[in-house]
C-alpha positions as CSV (number, residue, x, y, z in Angstrom):
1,X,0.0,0.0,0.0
2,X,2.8,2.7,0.7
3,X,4.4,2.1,-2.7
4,X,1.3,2.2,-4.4
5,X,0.1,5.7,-2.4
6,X,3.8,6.8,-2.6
7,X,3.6,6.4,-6.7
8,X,0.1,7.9,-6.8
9,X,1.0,10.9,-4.8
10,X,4.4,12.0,-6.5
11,X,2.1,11.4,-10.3
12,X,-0.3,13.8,-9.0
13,X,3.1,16.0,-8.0
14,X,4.4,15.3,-11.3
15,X,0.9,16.5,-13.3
16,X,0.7,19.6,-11.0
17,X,4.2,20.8,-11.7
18,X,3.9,20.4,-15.1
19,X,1.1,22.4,-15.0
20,X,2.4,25.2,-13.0
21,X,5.3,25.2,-15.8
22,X,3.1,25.6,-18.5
23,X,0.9,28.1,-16.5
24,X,4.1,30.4,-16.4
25,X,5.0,29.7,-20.1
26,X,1.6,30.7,-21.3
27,X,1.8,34.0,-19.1
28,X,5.3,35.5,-18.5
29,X,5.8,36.7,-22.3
30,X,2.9,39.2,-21.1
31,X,4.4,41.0,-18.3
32,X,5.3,44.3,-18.2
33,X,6.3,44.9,-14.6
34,X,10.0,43.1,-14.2
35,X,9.1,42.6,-10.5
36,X,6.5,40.4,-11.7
37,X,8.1,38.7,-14.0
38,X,10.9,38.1,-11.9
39,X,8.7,36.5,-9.2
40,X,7.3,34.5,-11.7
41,X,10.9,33.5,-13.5
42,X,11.9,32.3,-9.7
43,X,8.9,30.2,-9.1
44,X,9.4,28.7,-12.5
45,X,13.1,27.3,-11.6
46,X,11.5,26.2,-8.2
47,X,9.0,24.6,-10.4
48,X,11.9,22.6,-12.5
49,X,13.8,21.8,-9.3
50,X,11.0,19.9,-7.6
51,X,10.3,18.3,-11.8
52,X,13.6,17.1,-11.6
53,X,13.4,15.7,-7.7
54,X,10.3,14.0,-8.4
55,X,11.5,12.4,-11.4
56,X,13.9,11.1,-9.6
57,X,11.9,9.5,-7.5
58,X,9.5,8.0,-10.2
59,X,12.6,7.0,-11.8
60,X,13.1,4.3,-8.0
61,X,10.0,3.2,-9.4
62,X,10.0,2.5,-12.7
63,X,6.9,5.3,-13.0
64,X,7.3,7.6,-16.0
65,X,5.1,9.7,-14.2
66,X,1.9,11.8,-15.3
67,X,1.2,14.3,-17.8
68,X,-1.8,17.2,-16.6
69,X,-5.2,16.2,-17.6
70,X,-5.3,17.6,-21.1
71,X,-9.3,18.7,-20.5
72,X,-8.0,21.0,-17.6
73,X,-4.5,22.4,-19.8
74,X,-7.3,23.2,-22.7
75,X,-9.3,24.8,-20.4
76,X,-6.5,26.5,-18.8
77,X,-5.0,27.7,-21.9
78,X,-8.3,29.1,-23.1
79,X,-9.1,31.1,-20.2
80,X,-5.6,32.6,-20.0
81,X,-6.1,33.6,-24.0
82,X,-9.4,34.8,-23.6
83,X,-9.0,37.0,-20.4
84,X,-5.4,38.4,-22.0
85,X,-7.6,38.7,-25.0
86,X,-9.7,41.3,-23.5
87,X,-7.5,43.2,-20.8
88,X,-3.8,42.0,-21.3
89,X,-2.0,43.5,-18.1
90,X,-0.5,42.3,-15.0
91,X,-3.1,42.9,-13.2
92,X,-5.0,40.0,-15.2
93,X,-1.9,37.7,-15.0
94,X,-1.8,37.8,-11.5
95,X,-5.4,37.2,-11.2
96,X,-5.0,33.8,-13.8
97,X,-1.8,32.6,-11.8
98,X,-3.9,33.3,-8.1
99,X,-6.6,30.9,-9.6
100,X,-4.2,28.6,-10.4
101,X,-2.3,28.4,-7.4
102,X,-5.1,28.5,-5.5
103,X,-6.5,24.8,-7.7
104,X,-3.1,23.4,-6.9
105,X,-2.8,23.8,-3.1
106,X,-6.6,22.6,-3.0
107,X,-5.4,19.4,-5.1
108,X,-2.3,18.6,-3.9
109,X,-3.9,18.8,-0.6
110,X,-6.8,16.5,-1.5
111,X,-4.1,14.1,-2.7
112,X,-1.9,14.6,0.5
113,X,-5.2,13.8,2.1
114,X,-6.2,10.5,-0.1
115,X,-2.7,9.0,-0.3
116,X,-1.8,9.2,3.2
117,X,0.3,6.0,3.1
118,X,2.7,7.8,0.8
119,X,6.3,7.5,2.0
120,X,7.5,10.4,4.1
121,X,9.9,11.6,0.8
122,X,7.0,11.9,-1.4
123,X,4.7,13.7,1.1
124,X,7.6,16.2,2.0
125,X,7.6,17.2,-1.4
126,X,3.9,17.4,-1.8
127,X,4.1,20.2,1.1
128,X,7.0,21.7,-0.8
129,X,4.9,22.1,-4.2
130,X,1.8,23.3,-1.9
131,X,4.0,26.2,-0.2
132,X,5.5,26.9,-3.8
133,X,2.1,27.7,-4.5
134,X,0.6,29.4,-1.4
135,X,4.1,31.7,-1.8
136,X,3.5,32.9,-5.4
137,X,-0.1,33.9,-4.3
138,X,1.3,35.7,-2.0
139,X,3.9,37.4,-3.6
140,X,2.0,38.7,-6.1
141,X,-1.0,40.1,-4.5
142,X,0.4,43.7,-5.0
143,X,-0.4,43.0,-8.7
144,X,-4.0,42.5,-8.3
């Protein structure tokens, strides 16, 4: 049961890293203000570092991990289109990024909760990826 939560838990990391990655990707060209960008820039790399450690531990596995739901990057990718569409500022790319950090820490948490025989490793960097989040929401509520 603990490898089988521990695999399950770092997939759903794996899906929601990706996700922020592309998040950032679809945004960053945007931004005008360089504070903003470089907050978002920093959480990016943070973003990779964890993509890499959790690949790593896949890779103990034999897991090639898990790709985001591609319903939920469509959907993602359409909103962020249409609301830069219609007011492209920094004020709408922090709003868009908020959102999304704010689905992440609600689903990371929900999977911290369901796969609570993970493996120590795996949940520490659940709670990593969840405070990566919760800080970029923080950091960039002066662009709202």
């Amino acid at each position: 049961m603990i490898e089988k939560d521990t695999v399950r838990l770092l997939r759903e990391c794996d899906a929601g890293v990706k996700m922020g990655v592309a998040s950032i990707d679809d945004v960053i060209e945007y931004v005008k203000a360089d504070e903003l960008k470089k907050l978002l820039k920093v959480c990016k790399d943070e973003h990779e570092k964890l993509k890499s450690e959790i690949q790593k531990e896949l890779d103990r596995f034999q897991d090639e991990g898990k790709n985001p739901d591609p319903i939920a990057k469509s959907m993602s990718w359409m909103k962020t289109n249409v609301k830069l569409a219609m007011h492209e500022s920094d004020k709408t790319i922090a709003d868009l990024m908020t959102d999304g950090c704010n689905m992440g820490v609600k689903s990371l948490n929900m999977y911290l909760n369901q796969y609570e025989a993970a493996d120590e490793k795996s949940k520490d960097i659940t709670k990593r990826l969840i405070n990566l989040e919760e800080k970029l929401a923080i950091d960039i509520r002066g662009f709202l």
